[in-house]
PQR file with spaces between the fields and no chain letter, atoms N, CA, C, O and H, PARSE charges and radii, in Angstrom:
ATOM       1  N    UNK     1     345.578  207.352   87.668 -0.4000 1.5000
ATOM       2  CA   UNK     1     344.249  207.671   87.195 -0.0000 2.0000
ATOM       3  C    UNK     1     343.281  206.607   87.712  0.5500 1.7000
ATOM       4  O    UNK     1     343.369  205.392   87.531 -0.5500 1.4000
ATOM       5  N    UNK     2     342.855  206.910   88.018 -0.4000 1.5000
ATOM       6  CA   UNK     2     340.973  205.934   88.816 -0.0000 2.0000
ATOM       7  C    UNK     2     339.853  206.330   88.293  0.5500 1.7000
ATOM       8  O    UNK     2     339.390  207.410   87.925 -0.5500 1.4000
ATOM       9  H    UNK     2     342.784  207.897   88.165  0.4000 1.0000
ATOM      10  N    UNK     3     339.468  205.130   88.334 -0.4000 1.5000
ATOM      11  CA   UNK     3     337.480  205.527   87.645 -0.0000 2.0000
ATOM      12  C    UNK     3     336.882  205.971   89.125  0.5500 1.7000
ATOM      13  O    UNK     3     337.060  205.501   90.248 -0.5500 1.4000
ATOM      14  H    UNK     3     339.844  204.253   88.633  0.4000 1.0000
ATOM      15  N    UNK     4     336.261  206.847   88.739 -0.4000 1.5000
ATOM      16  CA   UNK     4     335.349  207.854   89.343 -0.0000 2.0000
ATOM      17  C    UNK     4     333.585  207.511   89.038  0.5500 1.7000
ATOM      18  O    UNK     4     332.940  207.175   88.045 -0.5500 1.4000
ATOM      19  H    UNK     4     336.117  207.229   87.827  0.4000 1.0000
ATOM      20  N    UNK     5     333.234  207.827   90.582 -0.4000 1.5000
ATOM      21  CA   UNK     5     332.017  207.647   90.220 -0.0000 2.0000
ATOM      22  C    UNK     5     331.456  208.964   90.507  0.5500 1.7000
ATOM      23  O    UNK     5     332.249  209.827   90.884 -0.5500 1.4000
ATOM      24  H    UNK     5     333.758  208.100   91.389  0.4000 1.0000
ATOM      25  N    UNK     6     330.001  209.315   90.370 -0.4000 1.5000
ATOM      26  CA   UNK     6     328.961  210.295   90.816 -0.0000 2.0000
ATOM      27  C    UNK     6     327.751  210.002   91.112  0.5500 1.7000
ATOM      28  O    UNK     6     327.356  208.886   90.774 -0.5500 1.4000
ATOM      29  H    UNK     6     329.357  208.614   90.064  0.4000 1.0000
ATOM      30  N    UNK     7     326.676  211.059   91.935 -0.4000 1.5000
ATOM      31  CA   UNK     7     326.342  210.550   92.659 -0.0000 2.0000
ATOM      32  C    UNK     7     325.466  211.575   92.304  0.5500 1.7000
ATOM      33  O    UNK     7     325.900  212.717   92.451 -0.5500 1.4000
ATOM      34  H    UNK     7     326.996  211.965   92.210  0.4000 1.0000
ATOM      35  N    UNK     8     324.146  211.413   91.797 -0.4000 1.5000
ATOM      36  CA   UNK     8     323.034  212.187   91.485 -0.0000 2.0000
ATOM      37  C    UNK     8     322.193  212.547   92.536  0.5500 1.7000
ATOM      38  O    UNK     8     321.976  211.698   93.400 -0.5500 1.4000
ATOM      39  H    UNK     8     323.794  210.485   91.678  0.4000 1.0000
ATOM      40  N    UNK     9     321.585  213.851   92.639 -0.4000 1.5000
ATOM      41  CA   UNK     9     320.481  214.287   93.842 -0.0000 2.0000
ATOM      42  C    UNK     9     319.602  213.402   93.482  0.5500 1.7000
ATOM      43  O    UNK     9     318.757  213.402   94.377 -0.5500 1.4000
ATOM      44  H    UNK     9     321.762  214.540   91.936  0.4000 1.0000
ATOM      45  N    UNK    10     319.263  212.500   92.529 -0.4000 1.5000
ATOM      46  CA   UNK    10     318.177  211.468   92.461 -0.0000 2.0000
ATOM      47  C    UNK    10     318.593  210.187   93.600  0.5500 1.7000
ATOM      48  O    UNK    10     317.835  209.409   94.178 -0.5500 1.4000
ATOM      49  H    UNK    10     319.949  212.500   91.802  0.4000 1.0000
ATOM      50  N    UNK    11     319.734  210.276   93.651 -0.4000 1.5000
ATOM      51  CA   UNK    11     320.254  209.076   94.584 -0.0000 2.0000
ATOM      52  C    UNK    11     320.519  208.207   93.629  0.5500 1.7000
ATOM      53  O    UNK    11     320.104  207.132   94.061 -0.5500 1.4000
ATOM      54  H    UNK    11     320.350  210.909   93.181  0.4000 1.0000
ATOM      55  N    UNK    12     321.124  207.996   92.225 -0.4000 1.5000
ATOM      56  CA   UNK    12     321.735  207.519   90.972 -0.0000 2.0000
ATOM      57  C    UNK    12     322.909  207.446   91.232  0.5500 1.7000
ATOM      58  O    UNK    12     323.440  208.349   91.879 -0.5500 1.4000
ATOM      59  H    UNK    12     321.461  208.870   91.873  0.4000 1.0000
ATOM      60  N    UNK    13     323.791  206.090   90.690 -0.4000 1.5000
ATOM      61  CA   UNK    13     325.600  206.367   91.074 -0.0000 2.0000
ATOM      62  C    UNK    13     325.717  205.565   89.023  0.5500 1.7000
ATOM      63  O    UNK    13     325.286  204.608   88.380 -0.5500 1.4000
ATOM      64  H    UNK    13     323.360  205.357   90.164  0.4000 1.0000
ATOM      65  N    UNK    14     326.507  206.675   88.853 -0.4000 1.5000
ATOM      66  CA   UNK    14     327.309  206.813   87.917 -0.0000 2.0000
ATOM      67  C    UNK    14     328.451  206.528   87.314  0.5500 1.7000
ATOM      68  O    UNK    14     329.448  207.100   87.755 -0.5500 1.4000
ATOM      69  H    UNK    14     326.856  207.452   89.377  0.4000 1.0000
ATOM      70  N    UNK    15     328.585  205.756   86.374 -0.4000 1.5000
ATOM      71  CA   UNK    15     330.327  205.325   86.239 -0.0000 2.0000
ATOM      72  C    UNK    15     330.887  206.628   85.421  0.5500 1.7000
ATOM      73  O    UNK    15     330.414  206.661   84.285 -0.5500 1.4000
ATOM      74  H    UNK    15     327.776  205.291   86.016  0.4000 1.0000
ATOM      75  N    UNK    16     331.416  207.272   85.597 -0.4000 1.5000
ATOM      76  CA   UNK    16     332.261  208.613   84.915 -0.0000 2.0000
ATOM      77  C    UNK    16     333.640  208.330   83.805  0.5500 1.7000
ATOM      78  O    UNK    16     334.164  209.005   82.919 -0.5500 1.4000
ATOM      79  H    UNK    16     331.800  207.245   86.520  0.4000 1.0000
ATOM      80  N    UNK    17     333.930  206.728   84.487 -0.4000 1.5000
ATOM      81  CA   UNK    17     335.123  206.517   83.416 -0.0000 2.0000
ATOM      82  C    UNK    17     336.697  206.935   84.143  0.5500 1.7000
ATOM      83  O    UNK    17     336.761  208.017   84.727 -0.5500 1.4000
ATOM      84  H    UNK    17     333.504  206.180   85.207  0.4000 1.0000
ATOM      85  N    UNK    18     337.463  206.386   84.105 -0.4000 1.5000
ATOM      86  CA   UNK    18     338.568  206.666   84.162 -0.0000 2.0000
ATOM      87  C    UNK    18     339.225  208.404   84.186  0.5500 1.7000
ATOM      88  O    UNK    18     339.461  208.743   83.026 -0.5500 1.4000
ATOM      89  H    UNK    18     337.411  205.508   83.630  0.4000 1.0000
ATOM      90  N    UNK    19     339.444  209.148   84.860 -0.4000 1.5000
ATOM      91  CA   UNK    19     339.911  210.732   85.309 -0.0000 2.0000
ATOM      92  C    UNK    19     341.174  210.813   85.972  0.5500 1.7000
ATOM      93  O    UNK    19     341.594  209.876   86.650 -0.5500 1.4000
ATOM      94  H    UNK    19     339.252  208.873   85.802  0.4000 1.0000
ATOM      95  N    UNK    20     341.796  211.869   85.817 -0.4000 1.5000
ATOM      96  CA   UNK    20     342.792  212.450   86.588 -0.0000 2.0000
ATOM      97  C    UNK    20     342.764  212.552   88.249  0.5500 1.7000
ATOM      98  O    UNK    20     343.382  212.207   89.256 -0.5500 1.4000
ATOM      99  H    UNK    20     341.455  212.631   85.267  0.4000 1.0000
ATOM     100  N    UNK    21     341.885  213.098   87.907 -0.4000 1.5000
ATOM     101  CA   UNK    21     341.232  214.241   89.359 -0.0000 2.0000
ATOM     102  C    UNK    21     339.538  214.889   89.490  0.5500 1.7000
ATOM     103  O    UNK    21     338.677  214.678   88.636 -0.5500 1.4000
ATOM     104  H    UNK    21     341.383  213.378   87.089  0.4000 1.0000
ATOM     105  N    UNK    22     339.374  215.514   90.460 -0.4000 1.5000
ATOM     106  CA   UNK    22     338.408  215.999   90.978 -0.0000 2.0000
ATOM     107  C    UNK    22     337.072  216.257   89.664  0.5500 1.7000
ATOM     108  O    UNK    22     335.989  215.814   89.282 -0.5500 1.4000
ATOM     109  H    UNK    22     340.073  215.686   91.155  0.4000 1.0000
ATOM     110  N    UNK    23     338.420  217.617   89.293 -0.4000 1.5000
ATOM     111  CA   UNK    23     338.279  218.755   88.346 -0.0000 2.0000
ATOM     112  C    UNK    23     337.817  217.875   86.891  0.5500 1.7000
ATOM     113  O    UNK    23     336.755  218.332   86.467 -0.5500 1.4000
ATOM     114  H    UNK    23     339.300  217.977   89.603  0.4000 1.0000
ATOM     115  N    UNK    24     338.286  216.877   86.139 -0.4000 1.5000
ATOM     116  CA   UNK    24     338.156  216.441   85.605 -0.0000 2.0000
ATOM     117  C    UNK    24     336.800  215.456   85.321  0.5500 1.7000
ATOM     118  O    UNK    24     336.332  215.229   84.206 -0.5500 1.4000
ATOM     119  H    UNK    24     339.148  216.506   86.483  0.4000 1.0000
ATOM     120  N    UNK    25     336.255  214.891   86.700 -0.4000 1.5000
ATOM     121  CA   UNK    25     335.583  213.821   86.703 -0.0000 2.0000
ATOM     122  C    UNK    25     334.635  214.783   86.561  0.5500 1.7000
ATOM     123  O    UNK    25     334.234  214.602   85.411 -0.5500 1.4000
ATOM     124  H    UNK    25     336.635  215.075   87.607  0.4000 1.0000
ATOM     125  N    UNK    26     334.051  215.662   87.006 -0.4000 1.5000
ATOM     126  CA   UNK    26     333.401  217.271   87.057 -0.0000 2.0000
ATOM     127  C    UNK    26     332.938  217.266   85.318  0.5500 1.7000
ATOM     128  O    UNK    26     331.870  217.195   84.710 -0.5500 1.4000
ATOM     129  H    UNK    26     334.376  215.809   87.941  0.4000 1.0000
ATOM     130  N    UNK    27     333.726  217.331   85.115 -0.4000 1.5000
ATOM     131  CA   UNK    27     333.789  217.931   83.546 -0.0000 2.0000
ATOM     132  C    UNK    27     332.896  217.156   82.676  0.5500 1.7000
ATOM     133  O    UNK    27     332.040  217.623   81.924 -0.5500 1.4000
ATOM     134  H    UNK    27     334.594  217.389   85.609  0.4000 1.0000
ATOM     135  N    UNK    28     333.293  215.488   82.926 -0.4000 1.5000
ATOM     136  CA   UNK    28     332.505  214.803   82.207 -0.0000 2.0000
ATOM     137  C    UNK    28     330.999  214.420   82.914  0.5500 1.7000
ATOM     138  O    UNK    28     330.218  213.841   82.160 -0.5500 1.4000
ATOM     139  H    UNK    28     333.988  215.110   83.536  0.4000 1.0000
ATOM     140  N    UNK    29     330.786  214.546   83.546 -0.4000 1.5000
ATOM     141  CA   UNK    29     329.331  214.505   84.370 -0.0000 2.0000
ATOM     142  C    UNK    29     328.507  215.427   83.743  0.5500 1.7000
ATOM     143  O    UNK    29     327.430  215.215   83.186 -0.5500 1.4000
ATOM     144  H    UNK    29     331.421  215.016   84.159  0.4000 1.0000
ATOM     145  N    UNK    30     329.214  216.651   83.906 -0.4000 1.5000
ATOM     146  CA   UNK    30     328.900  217.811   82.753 -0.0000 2.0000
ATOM     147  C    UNK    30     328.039  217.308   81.505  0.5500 1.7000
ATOM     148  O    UNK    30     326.840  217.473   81.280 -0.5500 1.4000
ATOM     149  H    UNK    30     330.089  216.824   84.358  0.4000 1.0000
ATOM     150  N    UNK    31     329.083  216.601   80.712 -0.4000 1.5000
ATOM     151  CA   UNK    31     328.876  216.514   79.851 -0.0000 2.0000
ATOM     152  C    UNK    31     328.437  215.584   79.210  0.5500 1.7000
ATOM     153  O    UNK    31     328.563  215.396   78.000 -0.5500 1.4000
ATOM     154  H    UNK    31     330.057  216.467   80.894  0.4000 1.0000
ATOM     155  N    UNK    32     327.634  214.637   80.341 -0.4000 1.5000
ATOM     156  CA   UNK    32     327.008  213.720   80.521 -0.0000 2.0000
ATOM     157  C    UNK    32     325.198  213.959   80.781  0.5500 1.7000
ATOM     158  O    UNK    32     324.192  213.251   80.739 -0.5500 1.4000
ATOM     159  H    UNK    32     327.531  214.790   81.324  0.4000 1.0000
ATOM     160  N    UNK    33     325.537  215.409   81.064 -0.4000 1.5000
ATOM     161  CA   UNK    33     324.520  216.345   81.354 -0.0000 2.0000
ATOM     162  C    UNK    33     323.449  215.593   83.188  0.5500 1.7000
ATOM     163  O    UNK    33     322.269  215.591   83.539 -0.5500 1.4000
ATOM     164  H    UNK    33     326.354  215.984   81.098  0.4000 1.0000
ATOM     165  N    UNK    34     324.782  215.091   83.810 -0.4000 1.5000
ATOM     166  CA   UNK    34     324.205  215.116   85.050 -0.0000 2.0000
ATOM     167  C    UNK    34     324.735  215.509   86.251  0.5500 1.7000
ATOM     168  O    UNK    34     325.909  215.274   86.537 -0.5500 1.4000
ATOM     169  H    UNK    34     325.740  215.093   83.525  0.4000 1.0000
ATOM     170  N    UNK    35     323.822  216.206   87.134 -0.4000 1.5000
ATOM     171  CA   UNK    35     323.465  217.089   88.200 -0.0000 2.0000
ATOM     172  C    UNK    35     324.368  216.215   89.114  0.5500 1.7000
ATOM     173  O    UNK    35     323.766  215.224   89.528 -0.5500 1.4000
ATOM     174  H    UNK    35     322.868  216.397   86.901  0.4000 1.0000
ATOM     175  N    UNK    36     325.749  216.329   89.570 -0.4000 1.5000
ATOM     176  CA   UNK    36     326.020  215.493   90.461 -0.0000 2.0000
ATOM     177  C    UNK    36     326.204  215.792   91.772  0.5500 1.7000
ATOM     178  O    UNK    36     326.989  216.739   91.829 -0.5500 1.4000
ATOM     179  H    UNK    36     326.238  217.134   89.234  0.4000 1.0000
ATOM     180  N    UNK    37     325.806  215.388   93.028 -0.4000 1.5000
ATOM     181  CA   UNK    37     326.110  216.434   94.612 -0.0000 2.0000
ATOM     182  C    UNK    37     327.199  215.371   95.364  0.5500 1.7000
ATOM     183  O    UNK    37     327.272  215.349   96.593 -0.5500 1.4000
ATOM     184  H    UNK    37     325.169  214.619   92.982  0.4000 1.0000
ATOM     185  N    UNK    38     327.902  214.634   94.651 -0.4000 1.5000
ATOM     186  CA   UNK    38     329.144  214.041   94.640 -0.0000 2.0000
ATOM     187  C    UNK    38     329.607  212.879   93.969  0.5500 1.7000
ATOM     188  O    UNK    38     329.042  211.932   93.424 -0.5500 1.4000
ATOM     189  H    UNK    38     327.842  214.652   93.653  0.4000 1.0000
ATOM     190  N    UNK    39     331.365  213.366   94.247 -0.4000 1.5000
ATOM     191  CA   UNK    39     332.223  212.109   93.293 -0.0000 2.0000
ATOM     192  C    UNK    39     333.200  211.528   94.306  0.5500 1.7000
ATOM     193  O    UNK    39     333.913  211.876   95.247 -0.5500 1.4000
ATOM     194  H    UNK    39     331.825  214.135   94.690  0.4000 1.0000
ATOM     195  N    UNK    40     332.886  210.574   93.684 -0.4000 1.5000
ATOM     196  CA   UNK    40     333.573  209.490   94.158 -0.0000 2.0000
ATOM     197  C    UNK    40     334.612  208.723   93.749  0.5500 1.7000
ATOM     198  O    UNK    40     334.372  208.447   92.574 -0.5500 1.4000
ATOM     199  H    UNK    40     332.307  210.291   92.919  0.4000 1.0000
ATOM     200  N    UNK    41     335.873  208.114   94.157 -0.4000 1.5000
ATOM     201  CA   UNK    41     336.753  207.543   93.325 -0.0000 2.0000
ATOM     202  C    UNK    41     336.573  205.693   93.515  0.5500 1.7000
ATOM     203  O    UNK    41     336.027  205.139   94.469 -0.5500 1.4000
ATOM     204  H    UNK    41     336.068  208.338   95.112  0.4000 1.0000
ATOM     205  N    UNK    42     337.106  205.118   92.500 -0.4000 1.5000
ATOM     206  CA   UNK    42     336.947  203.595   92.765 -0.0000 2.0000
ATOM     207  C    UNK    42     337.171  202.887   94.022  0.5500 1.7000
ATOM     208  O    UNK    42     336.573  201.924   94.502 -0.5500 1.4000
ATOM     209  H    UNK    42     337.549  205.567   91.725  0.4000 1.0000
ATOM     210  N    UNK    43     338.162  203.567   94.452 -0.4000 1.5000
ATOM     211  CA   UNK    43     338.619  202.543   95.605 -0.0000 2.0000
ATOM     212  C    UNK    43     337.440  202.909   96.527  0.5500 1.7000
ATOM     213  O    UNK    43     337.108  202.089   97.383 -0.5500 1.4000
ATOM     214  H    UNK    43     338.648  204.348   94.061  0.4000 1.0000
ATOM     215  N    UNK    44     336.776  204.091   96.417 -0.4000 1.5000
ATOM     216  CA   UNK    44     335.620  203.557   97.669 -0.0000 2.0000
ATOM     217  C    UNK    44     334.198  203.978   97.351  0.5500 1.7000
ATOM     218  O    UNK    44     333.422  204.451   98.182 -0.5500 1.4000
ATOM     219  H    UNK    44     337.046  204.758   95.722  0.4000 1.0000
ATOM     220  N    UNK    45     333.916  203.753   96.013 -0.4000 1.5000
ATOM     221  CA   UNK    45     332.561  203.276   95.355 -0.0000 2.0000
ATOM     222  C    UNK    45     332.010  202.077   95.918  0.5500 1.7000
ATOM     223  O    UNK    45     330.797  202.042   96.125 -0.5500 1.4000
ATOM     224  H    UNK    45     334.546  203.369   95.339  0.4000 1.0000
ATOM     225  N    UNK    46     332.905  200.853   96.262 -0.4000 1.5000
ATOM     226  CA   UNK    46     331.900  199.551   96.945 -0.0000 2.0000
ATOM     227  C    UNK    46     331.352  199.749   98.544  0.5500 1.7000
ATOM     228  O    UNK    46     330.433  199.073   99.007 -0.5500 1.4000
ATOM     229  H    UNK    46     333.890  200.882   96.095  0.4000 1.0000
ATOM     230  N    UNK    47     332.159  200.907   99.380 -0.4000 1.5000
ATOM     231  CA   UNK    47     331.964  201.418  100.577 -0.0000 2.0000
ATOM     232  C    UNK    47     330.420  201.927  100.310  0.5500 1.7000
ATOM     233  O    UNK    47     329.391  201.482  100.818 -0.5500 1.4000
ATOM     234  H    UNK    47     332.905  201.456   99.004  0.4000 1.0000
ATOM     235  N    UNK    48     330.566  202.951   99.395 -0.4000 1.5000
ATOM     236  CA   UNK    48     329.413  203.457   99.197 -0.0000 2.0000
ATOM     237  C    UNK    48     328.385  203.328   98.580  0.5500 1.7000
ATOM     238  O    UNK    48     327.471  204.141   98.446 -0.5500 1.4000
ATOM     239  H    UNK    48     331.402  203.312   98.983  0.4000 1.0000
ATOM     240  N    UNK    49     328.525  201.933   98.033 -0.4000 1.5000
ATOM     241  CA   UNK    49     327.248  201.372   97.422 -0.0000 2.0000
ATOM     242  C    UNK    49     326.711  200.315   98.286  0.5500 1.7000
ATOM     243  O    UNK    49     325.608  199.882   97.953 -0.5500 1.4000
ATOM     244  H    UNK    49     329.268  201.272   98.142  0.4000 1.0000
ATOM     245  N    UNK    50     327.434  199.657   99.644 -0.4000 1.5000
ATOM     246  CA   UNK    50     327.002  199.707  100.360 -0.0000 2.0000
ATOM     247  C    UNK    50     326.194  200.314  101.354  0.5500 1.7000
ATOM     248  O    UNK    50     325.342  199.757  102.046 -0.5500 1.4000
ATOM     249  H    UNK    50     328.331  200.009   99.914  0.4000 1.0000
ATOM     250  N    UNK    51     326.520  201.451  101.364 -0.4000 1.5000
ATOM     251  CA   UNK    51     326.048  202.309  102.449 -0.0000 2.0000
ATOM     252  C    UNK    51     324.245  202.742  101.704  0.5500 1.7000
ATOM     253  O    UNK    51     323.139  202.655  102.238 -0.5500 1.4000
ATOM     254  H    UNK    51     327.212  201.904  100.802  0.4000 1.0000
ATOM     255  N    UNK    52     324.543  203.082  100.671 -0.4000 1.5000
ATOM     256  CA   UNK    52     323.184  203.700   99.902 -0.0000 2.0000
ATOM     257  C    UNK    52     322.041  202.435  100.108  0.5500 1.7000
ATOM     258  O    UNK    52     320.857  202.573  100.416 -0.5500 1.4000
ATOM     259  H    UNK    52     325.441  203.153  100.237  0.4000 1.0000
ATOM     260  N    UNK    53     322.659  201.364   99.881 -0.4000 1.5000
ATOM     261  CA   UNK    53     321.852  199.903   99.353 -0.0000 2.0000
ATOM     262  C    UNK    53     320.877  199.772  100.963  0.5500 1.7000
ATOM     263  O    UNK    53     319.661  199.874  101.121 -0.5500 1.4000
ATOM     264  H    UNK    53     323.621  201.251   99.630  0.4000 1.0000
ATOM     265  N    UNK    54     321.895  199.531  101.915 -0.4000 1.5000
ATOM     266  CA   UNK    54     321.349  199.777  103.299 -0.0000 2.0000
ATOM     267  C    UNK    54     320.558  200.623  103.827  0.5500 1.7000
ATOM     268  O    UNK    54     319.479  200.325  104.338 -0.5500 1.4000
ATOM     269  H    UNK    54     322.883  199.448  101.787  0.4000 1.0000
ATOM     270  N    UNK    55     321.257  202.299  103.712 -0.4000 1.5000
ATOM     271  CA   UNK    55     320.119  203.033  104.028 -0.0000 2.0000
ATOM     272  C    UNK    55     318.646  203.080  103.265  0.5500 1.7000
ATOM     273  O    UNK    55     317.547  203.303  103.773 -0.5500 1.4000
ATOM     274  H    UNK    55     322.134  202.542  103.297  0.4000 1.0000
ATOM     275  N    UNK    56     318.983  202.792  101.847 -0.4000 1.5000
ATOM     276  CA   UNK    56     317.455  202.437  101.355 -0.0000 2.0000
ATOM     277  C    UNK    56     316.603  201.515  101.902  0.5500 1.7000
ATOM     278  O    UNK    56     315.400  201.743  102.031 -0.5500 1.4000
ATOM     279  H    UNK    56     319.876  202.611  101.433  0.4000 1.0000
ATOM     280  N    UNK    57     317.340  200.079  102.366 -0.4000 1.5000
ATOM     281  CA   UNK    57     316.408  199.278  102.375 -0.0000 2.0000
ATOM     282  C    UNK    57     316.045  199.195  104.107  0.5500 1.7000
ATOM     283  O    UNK    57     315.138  198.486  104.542 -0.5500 1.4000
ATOM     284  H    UNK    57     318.317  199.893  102.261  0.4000 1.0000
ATOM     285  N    UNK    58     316.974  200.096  105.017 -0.4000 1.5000
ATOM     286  CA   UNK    58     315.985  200.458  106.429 -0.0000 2.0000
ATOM     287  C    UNK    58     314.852  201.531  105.806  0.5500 1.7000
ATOM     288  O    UNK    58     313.704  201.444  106.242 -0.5500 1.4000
ATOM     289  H    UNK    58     317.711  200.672  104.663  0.4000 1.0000
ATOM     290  N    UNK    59     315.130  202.427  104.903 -0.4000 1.5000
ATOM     291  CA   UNK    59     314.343  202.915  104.755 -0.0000 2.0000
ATOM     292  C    UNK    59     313.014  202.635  104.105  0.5500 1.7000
ATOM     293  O    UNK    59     312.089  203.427  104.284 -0.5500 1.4000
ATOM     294  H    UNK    59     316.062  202.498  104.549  0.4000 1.0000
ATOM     295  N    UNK    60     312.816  201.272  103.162 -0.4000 1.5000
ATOM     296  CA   UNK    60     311.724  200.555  103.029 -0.0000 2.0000
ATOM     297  C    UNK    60     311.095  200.083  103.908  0.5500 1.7000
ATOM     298  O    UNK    60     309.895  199.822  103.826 -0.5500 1.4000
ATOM     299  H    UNK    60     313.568  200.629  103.016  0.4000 1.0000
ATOM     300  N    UNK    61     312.056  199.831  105.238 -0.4000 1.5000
ATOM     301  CA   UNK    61     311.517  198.900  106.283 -0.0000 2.0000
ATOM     302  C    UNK    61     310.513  199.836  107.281  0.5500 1.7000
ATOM     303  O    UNK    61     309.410  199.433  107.651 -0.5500 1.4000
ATOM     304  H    UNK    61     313.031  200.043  105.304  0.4000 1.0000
ATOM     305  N    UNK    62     310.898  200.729  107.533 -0.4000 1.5000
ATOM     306  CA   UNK    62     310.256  201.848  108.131 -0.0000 2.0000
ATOM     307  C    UNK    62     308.836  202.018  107.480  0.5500 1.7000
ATOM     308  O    UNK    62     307.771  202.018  108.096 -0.5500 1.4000
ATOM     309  H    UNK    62     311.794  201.056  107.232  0.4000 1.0000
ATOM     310  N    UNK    63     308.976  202.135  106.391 -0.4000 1.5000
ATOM     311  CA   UNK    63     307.684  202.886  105.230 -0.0000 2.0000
ATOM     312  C    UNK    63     306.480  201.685  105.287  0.5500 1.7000
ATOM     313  O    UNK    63     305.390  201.658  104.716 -0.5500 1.4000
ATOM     314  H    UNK    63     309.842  202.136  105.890  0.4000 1.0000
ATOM     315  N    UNK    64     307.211  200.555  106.342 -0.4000 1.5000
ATOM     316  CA   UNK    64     306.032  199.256  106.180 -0.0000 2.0000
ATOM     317  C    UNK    64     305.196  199.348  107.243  0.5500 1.7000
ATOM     318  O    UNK    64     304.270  198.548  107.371 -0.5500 1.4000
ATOM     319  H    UNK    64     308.097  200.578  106.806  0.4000 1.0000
């Protein structure tokens, strides 16, 4: 079992808590009552909080 993250169309990352699977992490996002357009598992949440952190901040750089 791995903590799962999600990943809001706001561009929000989510701790979901500890899950089975897919299907599961699903469920509680649900019922968390948020919109998620993906999940993610722990082992590569720091990949991808890299990646977000970066593309935001070229994308500040641009907007200057």
């Amino acid at each position: 079992m791995s903590k799962w993250y999600g990943i809001s169309h706001e561009g929000d990352m989510y701790c979901l808590g500890k899950c089975k699977n897919v299907q599961e992490a699903n469920e509680v996002a649900d019922d968390m009552g948020i919109d998620i357009i993906s999940l993610i598992p722990q082992e590569q949440a720091e990949t991808w909080a890299k990646f977000i952190f970066e593309t935001i901040h070229e994308k500040e750089e641009e907007d200057e």
